[in-house]
C-alpha positions in Angstrom: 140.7 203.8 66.6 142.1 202.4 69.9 140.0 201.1 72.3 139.6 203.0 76.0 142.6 202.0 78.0 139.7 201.6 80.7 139.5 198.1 78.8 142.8 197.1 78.2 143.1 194.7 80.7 139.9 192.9 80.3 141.5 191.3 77.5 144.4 189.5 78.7 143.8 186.1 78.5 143.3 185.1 82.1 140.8 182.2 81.0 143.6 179.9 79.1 145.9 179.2 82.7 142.9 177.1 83.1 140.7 174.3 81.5 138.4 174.0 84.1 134.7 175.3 82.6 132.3 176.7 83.7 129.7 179.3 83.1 131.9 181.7 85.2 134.9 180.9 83.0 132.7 180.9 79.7 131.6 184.6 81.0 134.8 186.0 81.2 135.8 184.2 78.2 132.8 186.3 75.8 133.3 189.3 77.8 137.0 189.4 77.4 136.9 188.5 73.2 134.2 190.8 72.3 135.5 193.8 73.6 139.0 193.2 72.2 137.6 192.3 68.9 134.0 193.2 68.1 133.4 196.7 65.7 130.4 197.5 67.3 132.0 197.8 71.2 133.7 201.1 71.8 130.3 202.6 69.4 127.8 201.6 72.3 130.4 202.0 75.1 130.4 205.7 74.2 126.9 205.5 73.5 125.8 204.6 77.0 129.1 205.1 79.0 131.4 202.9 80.6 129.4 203.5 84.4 126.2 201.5 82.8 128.9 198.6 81.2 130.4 198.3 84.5 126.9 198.1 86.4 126.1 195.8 83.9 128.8 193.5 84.4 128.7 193.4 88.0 125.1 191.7 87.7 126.1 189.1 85.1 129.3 188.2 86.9 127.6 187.4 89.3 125.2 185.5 88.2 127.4 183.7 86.3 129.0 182.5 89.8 125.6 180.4 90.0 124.9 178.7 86.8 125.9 175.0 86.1 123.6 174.7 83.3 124.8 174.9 80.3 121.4 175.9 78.8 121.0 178.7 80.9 124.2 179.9 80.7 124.2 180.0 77.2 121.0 182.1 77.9 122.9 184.3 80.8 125.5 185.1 78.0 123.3 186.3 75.5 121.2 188.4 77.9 124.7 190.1 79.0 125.2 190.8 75.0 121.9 191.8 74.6 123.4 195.0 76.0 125.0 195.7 72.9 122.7 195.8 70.4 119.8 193.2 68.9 121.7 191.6 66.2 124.8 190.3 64.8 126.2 188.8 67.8 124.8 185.6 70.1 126.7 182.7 72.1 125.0 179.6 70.8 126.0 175.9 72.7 128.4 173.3 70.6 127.5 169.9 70.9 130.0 167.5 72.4 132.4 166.5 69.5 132.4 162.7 69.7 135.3 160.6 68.3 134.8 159.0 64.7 134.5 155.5 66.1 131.0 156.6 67.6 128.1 155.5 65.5 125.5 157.9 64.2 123.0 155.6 66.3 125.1 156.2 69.6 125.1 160.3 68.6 121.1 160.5 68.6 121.1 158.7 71.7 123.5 161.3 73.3 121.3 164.1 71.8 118.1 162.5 73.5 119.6 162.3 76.8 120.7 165.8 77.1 116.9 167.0 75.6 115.0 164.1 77.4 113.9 166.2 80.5 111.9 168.8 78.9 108.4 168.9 80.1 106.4 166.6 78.3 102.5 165.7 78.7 101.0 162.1 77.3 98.0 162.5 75.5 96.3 159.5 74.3 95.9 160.4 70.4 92.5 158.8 69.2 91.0 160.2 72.3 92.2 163.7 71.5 91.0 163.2 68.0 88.0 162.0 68.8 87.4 164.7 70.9 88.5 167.2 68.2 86.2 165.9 65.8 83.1 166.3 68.4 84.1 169.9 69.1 82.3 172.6 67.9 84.0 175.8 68.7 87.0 177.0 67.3 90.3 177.9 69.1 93.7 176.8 69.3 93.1 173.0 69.9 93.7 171.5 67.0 96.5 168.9 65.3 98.7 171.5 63.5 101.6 171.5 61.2 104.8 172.9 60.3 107.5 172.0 58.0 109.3 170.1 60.2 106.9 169.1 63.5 103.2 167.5 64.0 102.1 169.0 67.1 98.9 168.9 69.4 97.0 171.3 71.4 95.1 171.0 74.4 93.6 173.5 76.7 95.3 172.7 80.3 94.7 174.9 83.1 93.5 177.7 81.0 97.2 177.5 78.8 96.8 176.0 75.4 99.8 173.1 75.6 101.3 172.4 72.3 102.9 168.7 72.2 105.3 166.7 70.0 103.2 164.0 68.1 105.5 164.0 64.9 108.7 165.2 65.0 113.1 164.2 64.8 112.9 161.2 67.3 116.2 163.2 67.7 116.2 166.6 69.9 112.3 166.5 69.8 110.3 163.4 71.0 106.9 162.8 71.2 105.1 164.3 74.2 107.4 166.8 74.6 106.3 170.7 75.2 107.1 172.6 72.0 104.7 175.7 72.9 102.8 177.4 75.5 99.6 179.9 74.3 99.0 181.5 77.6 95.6 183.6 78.6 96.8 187.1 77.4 97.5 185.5 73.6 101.4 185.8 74.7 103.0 182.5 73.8 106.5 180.4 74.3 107.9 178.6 71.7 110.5 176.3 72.1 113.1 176.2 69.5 115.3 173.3 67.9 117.7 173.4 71.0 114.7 173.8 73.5 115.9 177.5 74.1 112.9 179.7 74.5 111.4 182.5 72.7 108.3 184.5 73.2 106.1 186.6 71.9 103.6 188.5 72.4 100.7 188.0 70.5 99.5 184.6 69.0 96.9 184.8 66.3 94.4 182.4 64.9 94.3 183.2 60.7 90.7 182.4 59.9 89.8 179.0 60.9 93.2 177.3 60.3 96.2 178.7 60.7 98.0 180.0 63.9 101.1 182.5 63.5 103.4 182.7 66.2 105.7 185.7 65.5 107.5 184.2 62.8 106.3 180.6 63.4 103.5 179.4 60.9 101.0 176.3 61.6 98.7 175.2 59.8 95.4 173.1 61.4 95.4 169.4 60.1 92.3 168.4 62.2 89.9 169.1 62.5 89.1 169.7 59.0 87.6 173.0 58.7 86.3 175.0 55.7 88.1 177.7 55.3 88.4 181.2 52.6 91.0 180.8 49.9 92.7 183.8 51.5 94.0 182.1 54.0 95.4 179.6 52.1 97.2 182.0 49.9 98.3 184.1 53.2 100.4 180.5 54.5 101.8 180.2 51.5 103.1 183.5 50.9 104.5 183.4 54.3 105.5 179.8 55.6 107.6 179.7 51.7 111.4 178.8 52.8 112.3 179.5 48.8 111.8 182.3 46.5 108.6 182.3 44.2 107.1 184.6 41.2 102.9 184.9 40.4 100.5 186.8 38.5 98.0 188.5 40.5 96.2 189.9 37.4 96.9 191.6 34.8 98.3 194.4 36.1 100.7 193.3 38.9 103.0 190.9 39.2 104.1 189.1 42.8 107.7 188.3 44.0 108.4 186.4 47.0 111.4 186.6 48.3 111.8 184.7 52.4 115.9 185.1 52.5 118.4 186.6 50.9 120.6 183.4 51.9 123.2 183.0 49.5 122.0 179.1 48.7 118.8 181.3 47.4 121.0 183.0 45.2 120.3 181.0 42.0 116.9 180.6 42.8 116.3 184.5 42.8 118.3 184.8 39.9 116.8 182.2 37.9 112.7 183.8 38.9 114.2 186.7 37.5 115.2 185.4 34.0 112.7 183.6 33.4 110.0 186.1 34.1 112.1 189.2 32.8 109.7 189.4 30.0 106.7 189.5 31.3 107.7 191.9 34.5 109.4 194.5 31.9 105.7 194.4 30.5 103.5 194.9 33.4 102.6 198.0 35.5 103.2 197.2 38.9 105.5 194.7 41.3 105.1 193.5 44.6 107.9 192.2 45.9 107.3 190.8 49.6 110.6 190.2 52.0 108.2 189.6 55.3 110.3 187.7 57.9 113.3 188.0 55.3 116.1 188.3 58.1 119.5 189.1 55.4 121.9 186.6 53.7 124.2 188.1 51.1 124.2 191.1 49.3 124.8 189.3 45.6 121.8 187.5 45.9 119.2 190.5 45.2 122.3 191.9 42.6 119.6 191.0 39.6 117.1 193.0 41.1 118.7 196.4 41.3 118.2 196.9 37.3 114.2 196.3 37.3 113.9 198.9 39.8 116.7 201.4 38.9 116.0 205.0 38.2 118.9 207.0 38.9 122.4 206.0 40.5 122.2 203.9 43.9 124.9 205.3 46.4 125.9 202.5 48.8 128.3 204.1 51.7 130.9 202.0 52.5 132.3 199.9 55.8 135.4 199.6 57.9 137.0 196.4 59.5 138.3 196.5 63.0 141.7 195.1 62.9 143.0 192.5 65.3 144.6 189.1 64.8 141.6 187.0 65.3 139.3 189.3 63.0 142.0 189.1 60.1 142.1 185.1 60.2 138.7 185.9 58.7 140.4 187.2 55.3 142.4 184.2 55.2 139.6 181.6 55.4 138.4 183.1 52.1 141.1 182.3 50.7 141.9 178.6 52.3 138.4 177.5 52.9 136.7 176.1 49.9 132.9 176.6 51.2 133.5 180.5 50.9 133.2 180.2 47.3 136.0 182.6 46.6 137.5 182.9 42.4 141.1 183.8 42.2 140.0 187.8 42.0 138.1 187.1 45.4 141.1 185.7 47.0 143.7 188.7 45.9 141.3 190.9 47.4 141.1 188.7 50.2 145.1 188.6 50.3 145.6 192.9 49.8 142.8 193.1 52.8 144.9 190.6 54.9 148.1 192.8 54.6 146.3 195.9 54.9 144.8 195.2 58.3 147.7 193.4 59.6 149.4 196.8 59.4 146.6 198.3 61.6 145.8 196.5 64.6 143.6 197.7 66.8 142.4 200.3 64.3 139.1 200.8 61.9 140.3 200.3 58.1 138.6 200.9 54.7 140.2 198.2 53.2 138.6 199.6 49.5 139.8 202.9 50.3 136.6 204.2 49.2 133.3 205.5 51.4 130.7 205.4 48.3 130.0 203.0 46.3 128.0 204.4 43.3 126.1 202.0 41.0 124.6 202.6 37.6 122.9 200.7 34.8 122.9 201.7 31.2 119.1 201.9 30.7 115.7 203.1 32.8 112.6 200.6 32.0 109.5 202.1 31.2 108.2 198.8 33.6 107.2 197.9 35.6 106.2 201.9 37.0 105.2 200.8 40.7 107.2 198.4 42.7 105.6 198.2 46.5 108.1 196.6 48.7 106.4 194.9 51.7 108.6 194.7 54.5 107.9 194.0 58.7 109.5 194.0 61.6 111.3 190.8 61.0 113.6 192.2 58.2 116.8 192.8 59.2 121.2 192.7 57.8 121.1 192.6 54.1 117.6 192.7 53.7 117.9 196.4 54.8 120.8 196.7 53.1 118.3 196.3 49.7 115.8 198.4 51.0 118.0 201.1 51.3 119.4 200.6 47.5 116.0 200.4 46.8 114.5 203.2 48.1 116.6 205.0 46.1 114.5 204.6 42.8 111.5 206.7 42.0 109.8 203.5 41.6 109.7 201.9 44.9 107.8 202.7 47.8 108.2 200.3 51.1 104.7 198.9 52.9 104.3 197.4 56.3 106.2 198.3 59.8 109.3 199.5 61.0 112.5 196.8 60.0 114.5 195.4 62.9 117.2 197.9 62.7 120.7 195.6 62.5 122.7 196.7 59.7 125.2 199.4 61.0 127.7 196.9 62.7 127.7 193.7 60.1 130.0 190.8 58.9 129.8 188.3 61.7 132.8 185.8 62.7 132.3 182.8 64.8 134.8 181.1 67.7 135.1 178.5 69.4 136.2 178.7 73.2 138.7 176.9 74.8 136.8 174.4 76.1 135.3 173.9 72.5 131.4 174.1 74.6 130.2 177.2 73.4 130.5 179.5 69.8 130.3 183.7 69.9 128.8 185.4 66.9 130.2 189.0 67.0 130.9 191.1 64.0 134.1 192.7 62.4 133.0 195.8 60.7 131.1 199.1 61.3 129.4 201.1 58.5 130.6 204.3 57.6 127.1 206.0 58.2 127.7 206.1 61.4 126.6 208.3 63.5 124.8 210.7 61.0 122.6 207.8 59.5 121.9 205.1 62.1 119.9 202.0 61.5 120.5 199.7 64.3 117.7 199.9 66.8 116.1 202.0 64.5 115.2 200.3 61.1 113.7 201.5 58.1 110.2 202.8 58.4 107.8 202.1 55.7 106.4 205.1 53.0 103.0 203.6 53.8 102.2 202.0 57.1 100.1 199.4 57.3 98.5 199.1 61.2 97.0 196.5 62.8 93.6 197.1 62.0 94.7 196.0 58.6 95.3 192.2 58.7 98.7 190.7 57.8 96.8 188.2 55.5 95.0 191.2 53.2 98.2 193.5 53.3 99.6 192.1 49.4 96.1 192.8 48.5 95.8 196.4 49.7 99.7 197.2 48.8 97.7 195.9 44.8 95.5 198.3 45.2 97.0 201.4 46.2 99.7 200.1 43.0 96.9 200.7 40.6 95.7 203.4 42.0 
C-alpha cells in the first residue's frame, strides 16, 4: 500500500542540511521518519483523518518552537505520538556518548549533574524514625522498599513525599523526590530518567505494602504485624522471574511477570521440571498480571499443557522501506539476535523480498494462518484460569489469544492494554545521536475485522474492584474447583 500523496513531502529529509538541534529540529525529525516508515500510520490516518493529524501538528509544532529542555521535549514528542496509538512506539533520550578515555567515575559524575536539580527534601533520618516508631496510626509514612530503592515518606502539606534514602548514588541521590501520593490517592512516580508517570489510585495492601500502578513497596519500618496474605500477594506480584507452587492439592500456581526472551529458559525449565506433577492435577493458574510481552518462543512450552484442538494464529505483514529492511539484516550480522543458520536464510529471503516492494505491505511467509497442532489432548490438568489485568499487553496477548482457543482456559481479571495489532518495533538514532524512536514495522493481518489495539482482551470472568487484587488467585481457585 502507498502512503497518501498528502504525505509525501513530509518525508524529505529537510532536518540533515542541518546539525544544529533542537527540540524543533528533533520534532520534524520523528514526525518526518514515522510516517515514512511506521506500519501502523496510514491505519490511524484513515482512522481519524488527515484534518485531526494536521490540527494535531499545528499544536506540537508549535510548541516545539519553545522547548530547550531536553526532558521535556522528549516528553512533547511522545505526547505528539500518543496520537497514534498506546504502544509500540516512544522517543526515549540517549545519553551523551563520551569518548573511551573518560573514566566510569567521570560518567557518573556527568549523570549526577544532569539529574542533580530534581526536587529534593532533607529529612534528618533518626528523627524520622523515631518519629515512625512513636506513631500509632497507619498510612503511607513509612520507610519502604523496592528492588532497587529505599525510600521515605512524610506527610507535607497534606501530599505524602516519598524521598531517596537508598538508592544508585548514580541518577538517584538521596533526598531526591521519587513520588508524590497526593489527597485524592492519585500519585506521581518518578521513573529511572526522572520522567513522570501517574496514576490514579494508590493503595495501601493491609498494613505494609503500597502499590502504585505497577510499582510495588513494601513497609520496612515501622515493623507492623501483618496477614500472611499479604505477604504472598507481594510476592506473587513484585516477582521479576517466573515461579511454579502448589496451592493444594488440587491446583497448581504458575507465575509468569514477562515473557522476555532472557525468561525464556526459565519458563521452559518450570515447565520440565514440574510436567509431572501439572499433567496430574486438576486445575492451573497461571498469572501474567503486569506481564507487558517479550517473545513469542518463550510461552512455546506452554501451548501443549493447554491444547485442545488446533490454535489458528493469523499472520502479519512488514511495511517495506529501506530503513525497516536494515532490520532483516541485523539478524543476520548482529550476534545478540541469536539467529542459527535457518534463522538467517529466512532472514536473507525476507530481505530480498521486501527490497522488491518498497513502500508496500508484504507477507514475507506468504501465508495468513498459521495453524498449530500437537499429537495428544491431556486428560490434565481440566481447568487452567488465566489471570490477566490491564497491564498485559504485545505478546502477552498474543498468548492469550492462542490460548483462548482451548476448551480448557478461561481468562480472569480486566480488560488487557490492547497493543498487539501494529508489532515488531525498530529503534533509531537521530542525527544528532540525542534522542532514539521506537516505531514498529509490521501490521497484523486481523486488521480491521479483529482489532485489539485500544481495545484488549476482555476477561471470561471479571473480577471488579470490590474484589481485592490481593484475594483474586484465591477466588480464580475457587471457581477452578467448582
Amino acid at each position: 500500500m502507498k502512503r497518501p500523496l498528502l504525505f509525501i513531502f513530509l518525508a524529505l529529509p529537510f532536518f540533515t542540511l542541518s546539525q544544529i538541534c533542537t527540540c524543533k529540529t528533533n520534532f520534524d525529525w520523528v514526525k518526518a521518519t514515522f510516517e515514512e516508515n511506521d506500519a501502523g500510520f496510514s491505519h490511524v490516518i484513515e482512522k481519524k483523518g488527515a484534518q485531526a493529524y494536521k490540527n494535531h501538528n499545528v499544536i506540537f509544532n508549535e510548541k516545539a518552537k519553545h522547548i530547550s529542555d531536553d526532558l521535556d521535549c522528549q516528553k512533547l514528542l511522545n505526547q505528539w505520538l500518543a496520537f497514534f496509538r498506546s504502544g509500540h512506539l516512544g522517543v526515549q533520550k540517549l545519553n551523551p556518548q563520551p569518548t573511551s578515555d573518560i573514566s566510569e567515575q567521570d560518567k557518573d559524575e556527568e549523570i549526577i549533574r544532569r539529574y542533580g536539580n530534581s526536587e529534593k527534601i532533607m529529612v534528618d533520618l533518626q528523627e524520622f524514625t523515631d518519629y515512625l516508631e512513636a506513631k500509632e496510626k497507619i498510612d503511607y509514612e513509612g520507610i519502604w522498599t523496592s528492588s532497587l530503592y529505599k525510600i521515605g515518606i512524610k506527610k507535607i502539606n497534606n501530599i505524602y513525599m516519598g524521598f531517596i534514602i537508598e538508592a544508585d548514588g548514580v541518577y538517584w541521590t538521596k533526598g531526591q523526590i521519587k513520588l508524590k501520593i497526593h489527597p485524592d490517592k492519585a500519585s506521581t512516580y518518578y521513573m529511572r530518567d526522572h520522567s513522570a508517570r501517574t496514576f490514579a489510585d494508590t493503595e495501601l495492601l493491609g498494613n505494609n505494602y503500597i502499590q502504585i500502578g505497577f510499582i510495588t513497596l513494601k513497609r520496612v519500618t515501622p515493623q507492623i504485624d501483618d496477614d500472611v496474605k499479604f505477604e504472598r500477594y507481594f510476592k506473587m506480584i513484585s516477582s521479576t522471574y517466573p515461579y511454579f507452587e502448589t496451592l493444594d492439592s488440587t491446583t497448581n500456581y504458575l507465575r509468569i511477570p514477562s515473557f522476555r526472551i532472557s525468561n525464556r529458559k526459565v519458563i521452559d525449565s518450570l515447565v520440565l521440571a514440574n510436567k509431572a506433577l501439572i499433567l496430574k492435577t486438576p486445575n492451573l493458574i497461571i498469572d501474567l498480571r503486569n506481564n507487558g510481552g517479550g517473545s513469542d518462543a518463550s510461552f512455546s512450552e506452554l501451548l501443549p499443557l493447554l491444547y485442545t484442538n488446533p490454535i489458528r494464529t493469523v499472520g502479519m505483514e512488514y511495511y517495506s522501506t529501506p530503513l525497516n529492511n536494515t532490520r532483516m539484516l541485523d539478524f543476520i550480522n548482529d550476534p545478540k539476535y541469536g539467529f542459527d543458520d535457518e534463522g538467517k536464510r529466512w532472514a536473507k529471503a525476507s530481505f530480498k523480498k521486501l527490497s522488491k516492494h518498497l513502500d508496500q505491505f508484504v507477507n514475507v511467509d506468504s501465508t495468513r494462518v498459521e495453524i498449530t497442532t500437537y499429537d495428544e489432548v491431556h486428560q490434565y490438568p481440566k481447568n487452567i484460569g488465566i489471570i490477566i489485568n490491564e497491564n498485559n499487553g504485545s505478546t502477552a496477548e498474543q498468548f492469550l489469544l492462542a490460548a483462548k482457543q482451548s476448551k480448557k482456559v478461561k481468562l480472569f481479571g480486566t480488560t488487557t492494554s490492547g497493543v498487539l495489532d501494529i508489532s515488531n518495533m525498530y529503534f533509531t538514532k537521530s542525527p544528532c545521536k540525542d534522542f532514539e524512536l521506537g516505531y514498529s514495522l509490521s501490521r497484523s493481518l486481523r486488521i480491521p475485522e479483529m482489532t485489539i489495539d485500544d481495545k484488549g482482551i476482555q476477561p471470561d470472568h471479571y473480577l471488579d474492584n470490590t474484589i481485592p487484587k490481593y484475594e483474586w488467585t484465591d477466588f480464580v481457585r475457587k471457581i477452578l474447583q467448582e
